[in-house]
N, C-alpha and C positions, 0 to 999 in steps of 0.2 A: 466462392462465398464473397458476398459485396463486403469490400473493405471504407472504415471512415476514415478519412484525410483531409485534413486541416494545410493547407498550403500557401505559403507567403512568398511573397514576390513583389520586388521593389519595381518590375515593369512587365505588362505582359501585353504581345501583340493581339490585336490590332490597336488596344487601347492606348499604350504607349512603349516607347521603342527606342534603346539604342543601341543595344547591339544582339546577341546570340540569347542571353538568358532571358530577353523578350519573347524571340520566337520558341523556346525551350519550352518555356511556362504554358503558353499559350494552347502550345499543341499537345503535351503532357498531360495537362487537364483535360484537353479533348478528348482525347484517344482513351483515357483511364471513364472518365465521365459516361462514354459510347462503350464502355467496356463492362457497365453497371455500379460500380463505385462510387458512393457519396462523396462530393468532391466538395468543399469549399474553402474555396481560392480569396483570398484575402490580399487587396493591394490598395496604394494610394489612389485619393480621387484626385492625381496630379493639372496643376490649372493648364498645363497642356492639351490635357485628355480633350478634346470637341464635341463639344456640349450640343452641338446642332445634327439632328436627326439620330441622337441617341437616346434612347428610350431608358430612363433610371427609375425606380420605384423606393422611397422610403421604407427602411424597416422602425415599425415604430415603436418597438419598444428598443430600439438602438438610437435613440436622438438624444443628442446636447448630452452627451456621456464624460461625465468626467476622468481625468488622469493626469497623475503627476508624476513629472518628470524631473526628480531634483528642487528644486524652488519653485516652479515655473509649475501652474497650474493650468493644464487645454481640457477643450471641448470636442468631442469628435460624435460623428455621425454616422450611419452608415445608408448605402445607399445599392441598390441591386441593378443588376442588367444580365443581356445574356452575350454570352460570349459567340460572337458573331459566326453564322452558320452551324449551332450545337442548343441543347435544352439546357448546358452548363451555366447555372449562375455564377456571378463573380459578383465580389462585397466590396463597393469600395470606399474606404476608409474618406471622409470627409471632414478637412480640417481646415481651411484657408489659410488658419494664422502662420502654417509650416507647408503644408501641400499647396496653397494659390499659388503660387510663382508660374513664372513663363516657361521653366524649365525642370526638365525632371531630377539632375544631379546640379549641384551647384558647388561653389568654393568657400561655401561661408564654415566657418571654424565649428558651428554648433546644428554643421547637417547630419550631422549622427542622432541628434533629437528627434531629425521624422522618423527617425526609423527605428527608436526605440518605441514611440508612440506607436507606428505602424504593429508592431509585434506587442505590445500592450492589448493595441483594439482588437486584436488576433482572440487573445486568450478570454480577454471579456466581451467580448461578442459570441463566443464560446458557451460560456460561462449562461449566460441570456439566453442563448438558446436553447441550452440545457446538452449538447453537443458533445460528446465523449469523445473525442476522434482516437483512433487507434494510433494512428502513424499524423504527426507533425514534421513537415517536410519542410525546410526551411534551407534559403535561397543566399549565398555568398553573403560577405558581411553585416550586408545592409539588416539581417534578421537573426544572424548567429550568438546573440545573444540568448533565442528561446530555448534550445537548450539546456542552458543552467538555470534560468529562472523555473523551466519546467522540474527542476531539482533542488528548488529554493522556493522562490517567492510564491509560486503557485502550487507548490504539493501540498498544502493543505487539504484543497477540496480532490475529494474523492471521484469529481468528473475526470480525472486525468492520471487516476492511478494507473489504469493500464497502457498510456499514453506512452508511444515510443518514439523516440525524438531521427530523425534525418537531416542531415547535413551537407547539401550541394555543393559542390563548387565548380563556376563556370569559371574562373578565372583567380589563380592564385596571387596575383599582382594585386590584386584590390584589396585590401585589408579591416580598411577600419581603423586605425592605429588612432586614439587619444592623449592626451596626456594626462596625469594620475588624480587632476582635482576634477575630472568627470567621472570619478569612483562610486561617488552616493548616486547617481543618477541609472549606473551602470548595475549598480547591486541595487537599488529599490530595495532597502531591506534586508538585501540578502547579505550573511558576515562576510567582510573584508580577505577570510582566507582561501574564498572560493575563487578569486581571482591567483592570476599566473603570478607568481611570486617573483620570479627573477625577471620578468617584464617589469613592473609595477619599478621594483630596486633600481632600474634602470630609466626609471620615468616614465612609462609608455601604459597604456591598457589596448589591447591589440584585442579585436570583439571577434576578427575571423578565428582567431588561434581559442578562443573559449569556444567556440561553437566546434571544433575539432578535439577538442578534451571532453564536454559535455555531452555529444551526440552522442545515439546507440550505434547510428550506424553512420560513415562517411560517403560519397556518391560524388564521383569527377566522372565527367562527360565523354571520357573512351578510356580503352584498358591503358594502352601506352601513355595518356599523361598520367593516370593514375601510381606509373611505375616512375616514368620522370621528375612526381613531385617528393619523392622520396631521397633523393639526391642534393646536393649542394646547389650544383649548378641550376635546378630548375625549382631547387622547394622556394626560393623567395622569405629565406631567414623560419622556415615555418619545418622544414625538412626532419627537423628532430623529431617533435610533435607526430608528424606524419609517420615516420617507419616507427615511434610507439606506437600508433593505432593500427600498425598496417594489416592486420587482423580484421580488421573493421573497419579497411577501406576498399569500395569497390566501384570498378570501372565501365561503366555502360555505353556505350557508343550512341550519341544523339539521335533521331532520326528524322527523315525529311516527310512535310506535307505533300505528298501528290497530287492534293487537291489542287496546291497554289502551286508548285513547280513539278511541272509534267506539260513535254512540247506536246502531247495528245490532246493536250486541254485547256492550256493556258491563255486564260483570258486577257491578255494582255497581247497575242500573236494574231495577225489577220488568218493565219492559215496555220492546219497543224501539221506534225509528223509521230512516227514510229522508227522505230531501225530500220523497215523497208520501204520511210519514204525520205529516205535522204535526200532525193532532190530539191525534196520541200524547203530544206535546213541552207542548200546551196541560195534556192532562190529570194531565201528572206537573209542571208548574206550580203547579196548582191543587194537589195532593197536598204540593207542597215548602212552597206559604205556609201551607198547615194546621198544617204539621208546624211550622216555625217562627213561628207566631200570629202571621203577617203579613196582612193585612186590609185588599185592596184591592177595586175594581169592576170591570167589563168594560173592556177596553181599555185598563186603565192595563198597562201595563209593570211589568215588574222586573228590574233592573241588579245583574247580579254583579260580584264584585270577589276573588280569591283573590294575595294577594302577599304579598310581606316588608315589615311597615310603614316604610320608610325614605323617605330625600330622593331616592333616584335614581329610586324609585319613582314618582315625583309628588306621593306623599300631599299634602305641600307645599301642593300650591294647593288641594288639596280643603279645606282648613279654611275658607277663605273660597267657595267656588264653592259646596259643596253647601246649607250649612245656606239661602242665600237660594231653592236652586231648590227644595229640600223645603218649601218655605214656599210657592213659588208655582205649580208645576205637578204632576202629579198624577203619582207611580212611586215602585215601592219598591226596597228597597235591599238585599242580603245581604253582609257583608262578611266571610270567612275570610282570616284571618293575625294575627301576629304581630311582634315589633320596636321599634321605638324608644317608650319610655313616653307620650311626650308624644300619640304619633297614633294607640295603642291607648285612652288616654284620650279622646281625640278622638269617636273613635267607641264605643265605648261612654256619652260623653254623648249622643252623638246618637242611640243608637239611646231613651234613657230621655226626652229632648226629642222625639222622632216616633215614638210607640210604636205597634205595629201598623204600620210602615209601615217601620222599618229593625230588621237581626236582625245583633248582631256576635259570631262566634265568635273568641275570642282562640285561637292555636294553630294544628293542624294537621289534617286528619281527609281519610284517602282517602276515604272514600267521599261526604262534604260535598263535598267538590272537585269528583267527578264528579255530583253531585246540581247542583250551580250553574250547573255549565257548561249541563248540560240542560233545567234547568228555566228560567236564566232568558231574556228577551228580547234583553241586550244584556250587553256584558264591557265594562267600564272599564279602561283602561290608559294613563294619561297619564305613561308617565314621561320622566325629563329625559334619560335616554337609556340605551338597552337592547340590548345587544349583538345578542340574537337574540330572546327571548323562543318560549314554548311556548302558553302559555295564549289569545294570540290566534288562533294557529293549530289548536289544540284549538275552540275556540269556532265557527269557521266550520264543523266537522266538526257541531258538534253542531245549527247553525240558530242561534248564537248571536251577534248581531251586534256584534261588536267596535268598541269608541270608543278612537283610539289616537295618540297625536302620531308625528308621522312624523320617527322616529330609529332607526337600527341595524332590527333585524331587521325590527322593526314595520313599517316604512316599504315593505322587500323583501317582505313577506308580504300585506299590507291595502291595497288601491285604493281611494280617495275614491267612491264612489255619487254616480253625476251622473245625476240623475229623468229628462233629456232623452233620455238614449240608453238608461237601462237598464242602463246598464253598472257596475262597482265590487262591492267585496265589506264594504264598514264606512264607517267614519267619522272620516273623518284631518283631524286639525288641525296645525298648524305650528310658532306660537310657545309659547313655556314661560312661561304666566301664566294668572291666573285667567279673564280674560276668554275666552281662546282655548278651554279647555277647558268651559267655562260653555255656550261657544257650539256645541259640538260635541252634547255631552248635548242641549241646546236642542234643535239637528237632530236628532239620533236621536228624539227623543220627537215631535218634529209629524210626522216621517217613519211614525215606527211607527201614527198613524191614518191612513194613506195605503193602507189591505188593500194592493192591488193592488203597487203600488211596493215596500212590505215585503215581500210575498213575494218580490218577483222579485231582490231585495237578498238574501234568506233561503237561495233556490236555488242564487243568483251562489255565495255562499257555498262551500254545502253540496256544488258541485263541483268544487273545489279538491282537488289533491291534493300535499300534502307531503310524503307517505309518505317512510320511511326507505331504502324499497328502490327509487328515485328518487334520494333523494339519496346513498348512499352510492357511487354510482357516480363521481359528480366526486372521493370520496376517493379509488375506485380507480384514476380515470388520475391524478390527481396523483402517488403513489405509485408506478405504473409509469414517469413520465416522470423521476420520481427518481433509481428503483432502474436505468435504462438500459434 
C-alpha cells in the first residue's frame, strides 16, 4: 500500500551536494518514488543550485508565503522540478533573503534560521496542499526540530494527527548547538518546557538532541554506527539520549545507485567491464597512470583515495604510515579531496617527494572520482569512524579492493579476506593507529602478488550487492510499522 512521505533535506543530489546525505536524499526518494510512494521531498532553492538548463515550475498557491521566525518576518516561495532521471518532484523552498548565497552551509551565527524556515515551508506547504503525510522524515540537524513542533506548534490541525515523525542521522558530529536567547525562535509558540532542561541550564539549545527526544522513530545509516553512537566514545556528548531511545533506534545500511556507479555502465569510462572482463579494469589503469604521469611496472599496484581531508577521515595516521611504506615497497598512489590545510599540504609534499609514483588532486571532480574507483587496485579508507560510508561499497562494484578499519558502515559492508577459505571482500583492520593501518596496506600489497587469491578477493567483491532497491525496502516496513 502506497505510503505518504513528507521529506526534508538540507541538500539533495544532483541539485546540491556536499557530502553523503546529498546522495542519501536523492536516491531514497528515487527508489521509494519508483516503489509507488507519494514522496514529497522538500529542500532549499540554495543560490548554488544552477539555474541554467533546469526546468522549475511555480506552485501558485505557494507564492510570497509568509513566516516568522522570532522578530524577523520572511517570504518564501515554492518552486517544483523533477529530480533528474525519475517522475519524482522535489519542492524547492525559495527565499533569497537566507537561501541566495553562493554557498550551501555557511559560518554565520544565525544559519540555523534557514533551516527552521526550511522546516516551516515543510509544514505549510503541507498544510496548502491539504497533504496528510503519514511518515515525516526528517534529515540531521539542519530539520530536527519538526518533530516537536509536529507535537506542539502544528498539532492543532488535524492534517497531521496521524502524522509519524522520523529522524535521520547521517552524521552525529553535526548538531545544531545554539545558545538559549534563540528559544522564542526555536519554540514558535511552543512552552519553554519542551525544550531539554539540563541543556538549556547550561546555556546551549542543542536542535539535533530535540529531534532525538521528539521523533517516533530514530534511523542512523548502518547497524554498527547505530550501536557505536550509544557509547561515550562515539555518542558525540548525545549518547545518553541515544541508549534512552535505543528502542527506537534503527540501523539501515545506505545503499549505492548502479545507475551512477557500476564499471558496466558508467558514463564517465570509455570502455566497460564485469568480474570476467578484468582486463578491461587493467587497461584503463594503464590509461589512468598515463594520464596522471604516474610511473610504475608490472605488478605494482595503485591505491585510491577520494575523501574530505579531515581527522575523522584517518588522514591522521597517514602522515606517518605512508611516507615509510612509499620508501619501502613498490604502489602508487592517486589522492582526490580536499579540507583541512595541514593534510592537503601533506600530500601535495608527498606527491613532489615520490614523483611518478603519487598524483594529488586538491578538490573535487566527478568524473576523477569515477576514473579512481576503476582504475585503481585498492581504496583506502582508514577512518576513526564512519557512519556508513559510499566509496567502499562503490569500490567492490568496480574490482576495487577496499582497505578499511572496521567502524560504522565499513565494518557492515567489508569482510576481512581470510586466503584459507577463500572467503571476504577487503581488508579490515581494528585499532586506530599507524601501525595497524601500515599493516593492513602491508596485506593488501603481498596479497595483490598472490593472481590467484586476488582474483578470487576481486570477484568476492564484485558480487556484492548494495543496491538501493534492496535496501530501501527496510525503509519501507519501518515506515509501514509506524504509520499502523
Amino acid at each position: 500500500m502506497p505510503i505518504r512521505i513528507c521529506y526534508l533535506s538540507a541538500e539533495v543530489a544532483p541539485f546540491a551536494k556536499v557530502g553523503g546525505l546529498a546522495d542519501v536524499s536523492g536516491a531514497l526518494v528515487k527508489y521509494l518514488h519508483a516503489a509507488g510512494h507519494d514522496m514529497r521531498l522538500f529542500m532549499p532553492f540554495h543560490g548554488s543550485i544552477r539555474r541554467e538548463g533546469l526546468e522549475t515550475y511555480p506552485v501558485a498557491f505557494l507564492q510570497d508565503v509568509p513566516v516568522k521566525i522570532g522578530p524577523q518576518l520572511y517570504r518564501f516561495s515554492v518552486q517544483t522540478a523533477r529530480l533528474p532521471g525519475t517522475e519524482a518532484f522535489v519542492y524547492l523552498v525559495d527565499c533569497p533573503a537566507v537561501f541566495g548565497g553562493p554557498s550551501i552551509y555557511t559560518a554565520d551565527p544565525h544559519e540555523y534560521r534557514r533551516y527552521l524556515l526550511l522546516t516551516h515551508a515543510a509544514f505549510l506547504s503541507c498544510q496548502r496542499m491539504g497533504f496528510a503525510p503519514q511518515i515525516l522524515h526528517c534529515n540531521d540537524w539542519h530539520t530536527a526540530i519538526a518533530p516537536l513542533w509536529l507535537r506542539s506548534i502544528y498539532r492543532w490541525d488535524q492534517l497531521f494527527a496521524a502524522t509519524r515523525s522520523v529522524m535521520a542521522i547521517h552524521n552525529l558530529a553535526y548538531q545544531g548547538v545554539l545558545g538559549p536567547t534563540a528559544a522564542s525562535e526555536v519554540l514558535s509558540g511552543a512552552g519553554p518546557e519542551m525544550l531539554h532542561q539540563d541543556d538549556l541550564r547550561a546555556g546551549r539549545i542543542n536542535l539535533l538532541r530535540h529531534g532525538l527526544l521528539y521523533a517516533d522513530l530514530l534511523v542512523t545509516v548502518s547497524p554498527s554506527y547505530a550501536r557505536e553512537i550509544q557509547t561515550p566514545e562515539y555518542g558525540a556528548g548525545l549518547d545518553d539520549t541515544l541508549r534512552a531511545r535505543k528502542a527506537s533506534l534503527l540501523g539501515i545500511l545506505n545503499g549505492v545507485d548502479y545507475q551512477e556507479w557500476d564499471p558496466r555502465n558508467d558514463k564517465w569510462l570509455p570502455r566497460h567491464y564485469g568480474a570476467s572482463q578484468l582486463g578491461v579494469k587493467a587497461g584503463l589503469k594503464d590509461e589512468f597512470l598515463a594520464r596522471l604521469k604516474l610511473r610504475v611496472g608490472e605488478r605494482v599496484p595503485l591505491i585510491g583515495m577520494i575523501t574530505r581531508l579531515a581527522t575523522q577521515k584517518g588522514v591522521d595516521l597517514l602522515l606517518k604510515a605512508l611516507p615509510p611504506l612509499l620508501a619501502a615497497r613498490q604502489f602508487s598512489l592517486a589522492v582526490l579531496g580536499s579540507g583541512e590545510a595541514l593534510y592537503e599540504e601533506f600530500f601535495s609534499t608527498l606527491a613532489q617527494k615520490f614523483p611518478g609514483r603519487v598524483a594529488f588532486h586538491r578538490g573535487y571532480s566527478d568524473e576523477l572520482a569515477h576514473w579512481i574507483e576503476a582504475a585503481s587496485d585498492m581504496f583506502l579508507m582508514p577512518s576513526r569512524y564512519e557512519p556508513c560510508g559510499l566509496n567502499q561499497m562503490y569500490s567492490l562494484r568496480y574490482g576495487t579492493v577496499p582497505i578499511v578499519r572496521r567502524t560504522g558502515g565499513l565494518g557492515d559492508s567489508v569482510q576481512h579476506f581470510e586466503a584459507t577459505t577463500g572467503s571476504g571482500t577487503g581488508i579490515v583492520f581494528n585499532d586506530y593507529n599507524e601501525q595497524a593501518v601500515s599493516w593492513a596496506i602491508s596485506m593488501a600489497l603481498d596479497l595483490y602478488q598472490q593472481k590467484g587469491a586476488w582474483r578470487r578477493l576481486v570477484q568476492n567483491g564484485m558480487a556484492r550487492d548494495f543496491s538501493w532497491k534492496r535496501q530501501v525496502q527496510h525503509y519501507v516496513e519501518a515506515y509501514a510499522q509506524l504509520a499502523g
